[in-house]
N, CA, C and O atoms as a printed pandas DataFrame, in Angstrom:
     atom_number atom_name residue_name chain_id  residue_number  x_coord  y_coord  z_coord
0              1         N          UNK        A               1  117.671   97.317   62.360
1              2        CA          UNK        A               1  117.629   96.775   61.021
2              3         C          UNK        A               1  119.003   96.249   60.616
3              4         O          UNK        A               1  119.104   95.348   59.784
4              5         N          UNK        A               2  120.097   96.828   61.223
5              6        CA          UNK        A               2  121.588   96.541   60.419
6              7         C          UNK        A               2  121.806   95.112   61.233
7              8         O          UNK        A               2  122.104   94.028   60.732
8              9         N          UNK        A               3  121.585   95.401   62.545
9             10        CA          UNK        A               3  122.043   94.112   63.157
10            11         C          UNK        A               3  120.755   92.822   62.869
11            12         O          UNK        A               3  121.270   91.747   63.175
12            13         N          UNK        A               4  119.715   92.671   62.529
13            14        CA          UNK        A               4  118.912   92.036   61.931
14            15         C          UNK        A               4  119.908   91.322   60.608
15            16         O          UNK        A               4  120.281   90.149   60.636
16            17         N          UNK        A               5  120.224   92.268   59.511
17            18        CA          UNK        A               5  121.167   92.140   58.512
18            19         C          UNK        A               5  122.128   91.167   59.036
19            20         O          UNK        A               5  122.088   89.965   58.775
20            21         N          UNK        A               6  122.714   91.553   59.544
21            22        CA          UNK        A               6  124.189   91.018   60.033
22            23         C          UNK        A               6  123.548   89.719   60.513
23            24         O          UNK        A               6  123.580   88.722   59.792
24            25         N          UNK        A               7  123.022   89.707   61.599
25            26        CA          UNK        A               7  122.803   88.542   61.958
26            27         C          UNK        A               7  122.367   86.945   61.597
27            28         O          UNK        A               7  122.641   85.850   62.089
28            29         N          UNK        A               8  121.354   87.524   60.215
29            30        CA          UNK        A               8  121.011   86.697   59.526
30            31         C          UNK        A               8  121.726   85.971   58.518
31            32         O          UNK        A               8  121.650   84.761   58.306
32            33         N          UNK        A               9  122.776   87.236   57.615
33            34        CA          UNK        A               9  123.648   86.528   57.152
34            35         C          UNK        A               9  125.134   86.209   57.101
35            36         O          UNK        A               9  125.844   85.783   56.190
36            37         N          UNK        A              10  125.404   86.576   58.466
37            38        CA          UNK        A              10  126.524   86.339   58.945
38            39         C          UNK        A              10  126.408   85.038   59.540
39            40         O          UNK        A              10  125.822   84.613   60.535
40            41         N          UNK        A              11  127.212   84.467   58.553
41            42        CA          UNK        A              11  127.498   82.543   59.311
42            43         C          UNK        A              11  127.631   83.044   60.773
43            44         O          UNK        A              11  126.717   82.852   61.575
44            45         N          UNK        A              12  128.706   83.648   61.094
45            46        CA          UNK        A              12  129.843   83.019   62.884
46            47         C          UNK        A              12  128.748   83.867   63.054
47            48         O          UNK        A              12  129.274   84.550   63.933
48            49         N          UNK        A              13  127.162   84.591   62.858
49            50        CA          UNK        A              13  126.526   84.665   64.302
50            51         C          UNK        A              13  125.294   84.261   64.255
51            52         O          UNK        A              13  124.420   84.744   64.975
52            53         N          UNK        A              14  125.084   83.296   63.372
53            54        CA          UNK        A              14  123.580   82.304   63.699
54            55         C          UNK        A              14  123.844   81.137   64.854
55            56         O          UNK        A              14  123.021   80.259   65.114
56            57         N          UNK        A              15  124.696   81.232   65.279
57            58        CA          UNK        A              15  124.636   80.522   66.874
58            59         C          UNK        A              15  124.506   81.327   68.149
59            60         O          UNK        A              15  124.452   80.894   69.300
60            61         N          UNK        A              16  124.468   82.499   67.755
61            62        CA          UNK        A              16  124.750   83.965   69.080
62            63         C          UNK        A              16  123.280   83.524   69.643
63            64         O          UNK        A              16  122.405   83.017   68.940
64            65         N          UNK        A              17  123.168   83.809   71.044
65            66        CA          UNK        A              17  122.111   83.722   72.420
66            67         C          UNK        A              17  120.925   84.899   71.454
67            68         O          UNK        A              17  121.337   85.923   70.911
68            69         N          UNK        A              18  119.789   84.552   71.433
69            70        CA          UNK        A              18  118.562   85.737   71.082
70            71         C          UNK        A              18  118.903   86.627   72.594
71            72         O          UNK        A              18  118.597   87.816   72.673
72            73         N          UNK        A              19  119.393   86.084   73.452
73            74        CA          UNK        A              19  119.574   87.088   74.392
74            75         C          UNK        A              19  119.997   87.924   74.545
75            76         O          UNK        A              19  119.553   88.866   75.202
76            77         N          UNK        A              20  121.079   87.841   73.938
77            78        CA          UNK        A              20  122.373   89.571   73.781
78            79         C          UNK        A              20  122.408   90.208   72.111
79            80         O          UNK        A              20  123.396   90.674   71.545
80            81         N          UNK        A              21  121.188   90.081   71.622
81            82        CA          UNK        A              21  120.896   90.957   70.224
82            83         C          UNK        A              21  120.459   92.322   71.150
83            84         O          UNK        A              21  119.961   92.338   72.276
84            85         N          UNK        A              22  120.760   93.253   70.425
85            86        CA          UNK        A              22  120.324   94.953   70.997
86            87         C          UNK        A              22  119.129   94.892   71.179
87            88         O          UNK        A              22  118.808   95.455   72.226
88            89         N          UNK        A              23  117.891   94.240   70.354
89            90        CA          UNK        A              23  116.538   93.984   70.675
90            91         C          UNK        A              23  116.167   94.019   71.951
91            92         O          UNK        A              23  115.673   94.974   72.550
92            93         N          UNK        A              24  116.523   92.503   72.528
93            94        CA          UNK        A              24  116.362   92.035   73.541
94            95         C          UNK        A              24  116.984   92.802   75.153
95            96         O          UNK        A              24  116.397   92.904   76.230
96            97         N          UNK        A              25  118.191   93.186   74.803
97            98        CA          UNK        A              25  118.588   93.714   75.451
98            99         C          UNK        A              25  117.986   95.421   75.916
99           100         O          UNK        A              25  118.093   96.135   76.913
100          101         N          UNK        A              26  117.489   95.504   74.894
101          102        CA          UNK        A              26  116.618   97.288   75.013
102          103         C          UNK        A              26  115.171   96.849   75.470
103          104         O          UNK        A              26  114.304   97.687   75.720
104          105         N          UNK        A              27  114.990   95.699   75.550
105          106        CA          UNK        A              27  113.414   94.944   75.971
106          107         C          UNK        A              27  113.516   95.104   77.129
107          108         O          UNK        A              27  112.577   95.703   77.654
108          109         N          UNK        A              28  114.545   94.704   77.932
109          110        CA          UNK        A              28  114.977   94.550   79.396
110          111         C          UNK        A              28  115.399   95.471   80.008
111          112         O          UNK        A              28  115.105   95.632   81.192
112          113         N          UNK        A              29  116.313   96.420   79.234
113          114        CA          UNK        A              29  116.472   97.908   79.817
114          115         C          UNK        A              29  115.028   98.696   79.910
115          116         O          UNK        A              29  114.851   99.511   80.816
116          117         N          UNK        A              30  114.102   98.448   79.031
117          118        CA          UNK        A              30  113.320   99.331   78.752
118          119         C          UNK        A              30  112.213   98.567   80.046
119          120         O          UNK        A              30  111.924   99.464   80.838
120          121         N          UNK        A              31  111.638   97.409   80.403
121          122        CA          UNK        A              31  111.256   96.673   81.492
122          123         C          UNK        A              31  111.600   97.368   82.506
123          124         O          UNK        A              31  110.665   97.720   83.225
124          125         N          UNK        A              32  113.202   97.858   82.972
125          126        CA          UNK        A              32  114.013   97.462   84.438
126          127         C          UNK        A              32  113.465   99.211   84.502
127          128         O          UNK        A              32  112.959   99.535   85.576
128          129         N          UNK        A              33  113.555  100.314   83.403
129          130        CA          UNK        A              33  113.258  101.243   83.048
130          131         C          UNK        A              33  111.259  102.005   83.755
131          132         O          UNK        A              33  110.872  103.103   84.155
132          133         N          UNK        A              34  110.638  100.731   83.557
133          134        CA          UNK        A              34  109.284  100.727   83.798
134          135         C          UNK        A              34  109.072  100.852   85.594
135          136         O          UNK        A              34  108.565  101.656   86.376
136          137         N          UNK        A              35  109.881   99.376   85.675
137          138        CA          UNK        A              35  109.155   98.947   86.963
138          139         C          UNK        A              35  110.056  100.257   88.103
139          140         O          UNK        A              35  109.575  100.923   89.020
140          141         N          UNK        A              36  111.339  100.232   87.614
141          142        CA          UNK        A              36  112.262  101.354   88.465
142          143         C          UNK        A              36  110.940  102.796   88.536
143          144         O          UNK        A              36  110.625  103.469   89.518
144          145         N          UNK        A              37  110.482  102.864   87.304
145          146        CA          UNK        A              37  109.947  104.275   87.640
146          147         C          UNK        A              37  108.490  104.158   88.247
147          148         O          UNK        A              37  107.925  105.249   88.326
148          149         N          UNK        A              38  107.633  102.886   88.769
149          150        CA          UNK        A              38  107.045  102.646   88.871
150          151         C          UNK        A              38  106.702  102.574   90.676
151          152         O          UNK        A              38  105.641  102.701   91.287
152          153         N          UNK        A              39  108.312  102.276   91.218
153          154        CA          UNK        A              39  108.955  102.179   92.310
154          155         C          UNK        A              39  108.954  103.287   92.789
155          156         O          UNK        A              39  108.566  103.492   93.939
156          157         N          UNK        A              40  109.343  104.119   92.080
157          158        CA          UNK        A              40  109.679  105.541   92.724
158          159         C          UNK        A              40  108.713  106.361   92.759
159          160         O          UNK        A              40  108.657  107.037   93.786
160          161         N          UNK        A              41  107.812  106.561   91.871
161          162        CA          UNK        A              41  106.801  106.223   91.900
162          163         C          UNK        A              41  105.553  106.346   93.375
163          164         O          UNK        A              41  104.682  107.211   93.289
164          165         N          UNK        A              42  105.590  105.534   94.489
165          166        CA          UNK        A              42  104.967  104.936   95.055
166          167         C          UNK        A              42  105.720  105.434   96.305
167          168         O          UNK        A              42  106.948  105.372   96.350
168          169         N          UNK        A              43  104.969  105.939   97.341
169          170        CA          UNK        A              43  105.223  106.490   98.513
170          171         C          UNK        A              43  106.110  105.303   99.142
171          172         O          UNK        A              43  105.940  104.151   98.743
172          173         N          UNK        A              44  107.253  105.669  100.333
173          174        CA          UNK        A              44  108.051  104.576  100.204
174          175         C          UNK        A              44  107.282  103.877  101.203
175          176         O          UNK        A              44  108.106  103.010  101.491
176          177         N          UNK        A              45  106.005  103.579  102.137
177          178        CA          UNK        A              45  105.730  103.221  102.748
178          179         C          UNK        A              45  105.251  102.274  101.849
179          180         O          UNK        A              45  105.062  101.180  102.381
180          181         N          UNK        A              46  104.991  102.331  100.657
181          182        CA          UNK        A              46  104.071  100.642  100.083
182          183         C          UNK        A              46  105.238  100.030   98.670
183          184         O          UNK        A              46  105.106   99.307   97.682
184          185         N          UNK        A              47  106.667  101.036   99.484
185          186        CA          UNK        A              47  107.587  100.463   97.767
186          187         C          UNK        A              47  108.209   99.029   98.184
187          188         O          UNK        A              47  108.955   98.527   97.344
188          189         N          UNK        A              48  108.002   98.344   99.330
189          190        CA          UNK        A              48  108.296   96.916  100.093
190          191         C          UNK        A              48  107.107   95.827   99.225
191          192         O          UNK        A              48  107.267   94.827   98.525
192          193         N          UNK        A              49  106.140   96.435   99.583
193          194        CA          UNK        A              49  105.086   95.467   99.315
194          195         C          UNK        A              49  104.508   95.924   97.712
195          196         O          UNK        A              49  103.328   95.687   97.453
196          197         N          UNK        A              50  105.412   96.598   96.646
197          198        CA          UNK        A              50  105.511   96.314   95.474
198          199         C          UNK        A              50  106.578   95.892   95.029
199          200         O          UNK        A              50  106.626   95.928   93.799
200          201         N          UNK        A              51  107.715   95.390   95.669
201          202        CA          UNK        A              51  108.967   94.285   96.022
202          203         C          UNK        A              51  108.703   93.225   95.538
203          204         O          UNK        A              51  108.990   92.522   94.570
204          205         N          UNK        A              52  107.926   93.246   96.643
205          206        CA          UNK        A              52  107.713   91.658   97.552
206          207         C          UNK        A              52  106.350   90.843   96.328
207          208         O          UNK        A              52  106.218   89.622   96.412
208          209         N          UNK        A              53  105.493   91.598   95.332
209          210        CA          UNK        A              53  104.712   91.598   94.225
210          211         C          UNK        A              53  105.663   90.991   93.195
211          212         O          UNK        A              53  105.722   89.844   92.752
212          213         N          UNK        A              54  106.333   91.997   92.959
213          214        CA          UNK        A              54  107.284   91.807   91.803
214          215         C          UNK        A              54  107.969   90.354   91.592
215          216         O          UNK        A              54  107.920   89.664   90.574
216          217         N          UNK        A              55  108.635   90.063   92.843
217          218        CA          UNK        A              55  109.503   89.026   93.134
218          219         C          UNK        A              55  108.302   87.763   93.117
219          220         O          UNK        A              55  108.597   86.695   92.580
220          221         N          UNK        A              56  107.006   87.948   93.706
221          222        CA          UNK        A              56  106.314   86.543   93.321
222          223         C          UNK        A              56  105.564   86.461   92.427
223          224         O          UNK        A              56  104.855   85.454   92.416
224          225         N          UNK        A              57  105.364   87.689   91.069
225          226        CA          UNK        A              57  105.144   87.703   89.418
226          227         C          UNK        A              57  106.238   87.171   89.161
227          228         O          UNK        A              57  105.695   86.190   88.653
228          229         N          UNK        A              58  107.324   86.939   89.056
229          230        CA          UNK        A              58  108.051   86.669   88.596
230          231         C          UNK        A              58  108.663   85.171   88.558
231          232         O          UNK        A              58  109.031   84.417   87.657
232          233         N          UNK        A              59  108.576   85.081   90.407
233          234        CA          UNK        A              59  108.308   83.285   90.439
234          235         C          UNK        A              59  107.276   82.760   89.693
235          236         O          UNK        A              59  107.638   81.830   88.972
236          237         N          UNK        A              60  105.904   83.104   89.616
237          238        CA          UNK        A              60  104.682   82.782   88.973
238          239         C          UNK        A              60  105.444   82.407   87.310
239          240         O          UNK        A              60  105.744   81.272   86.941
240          241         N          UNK        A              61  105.587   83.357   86.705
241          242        CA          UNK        A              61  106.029   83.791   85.419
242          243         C          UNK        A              61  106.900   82.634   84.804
243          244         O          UNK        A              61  106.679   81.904   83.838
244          245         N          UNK        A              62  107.829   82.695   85.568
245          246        CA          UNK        A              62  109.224   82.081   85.406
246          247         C          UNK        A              62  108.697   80.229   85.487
247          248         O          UNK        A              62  109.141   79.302   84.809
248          249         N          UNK        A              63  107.976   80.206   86.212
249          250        CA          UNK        A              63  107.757   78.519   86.322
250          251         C          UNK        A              63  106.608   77.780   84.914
251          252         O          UNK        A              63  106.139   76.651   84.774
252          253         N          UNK        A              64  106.484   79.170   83.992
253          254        CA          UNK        A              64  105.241   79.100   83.225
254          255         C          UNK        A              64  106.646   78.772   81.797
255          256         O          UNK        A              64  106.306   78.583   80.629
């Protein structure tokens, strides 16, 4: 909520990246957070070929 505040009416940071607000950044920790435990997770004999998943959701994703 404070940095919401700040952000909005602080002139020098309505040009800042939506990328590096704490939001976003706890979106992605909390993501890297998922799939890590998701990994471990998974006997290591099939943690390659939920890799190798990940990496072509993501090509998929990314070209969308």
């Amino acid at each position: 909520m404070f940095w919401l505040s700040i952000s909005t009416h602080a002139p020098e940071l309505r040009g800042l990246n939506s990328k590096t607000s704490p939001w976003s950044l706890l979106q992605a920790f909390w993501q890297f957070c998922q799939t890590y435990g998701e990994y471990q997770s998974l006997p290591p004999s099939q943690r390659r070929r939920f890799i190798i998943e990940q990496e072509a959701y993501q090509e998929v994703d990314s070209c969308y």
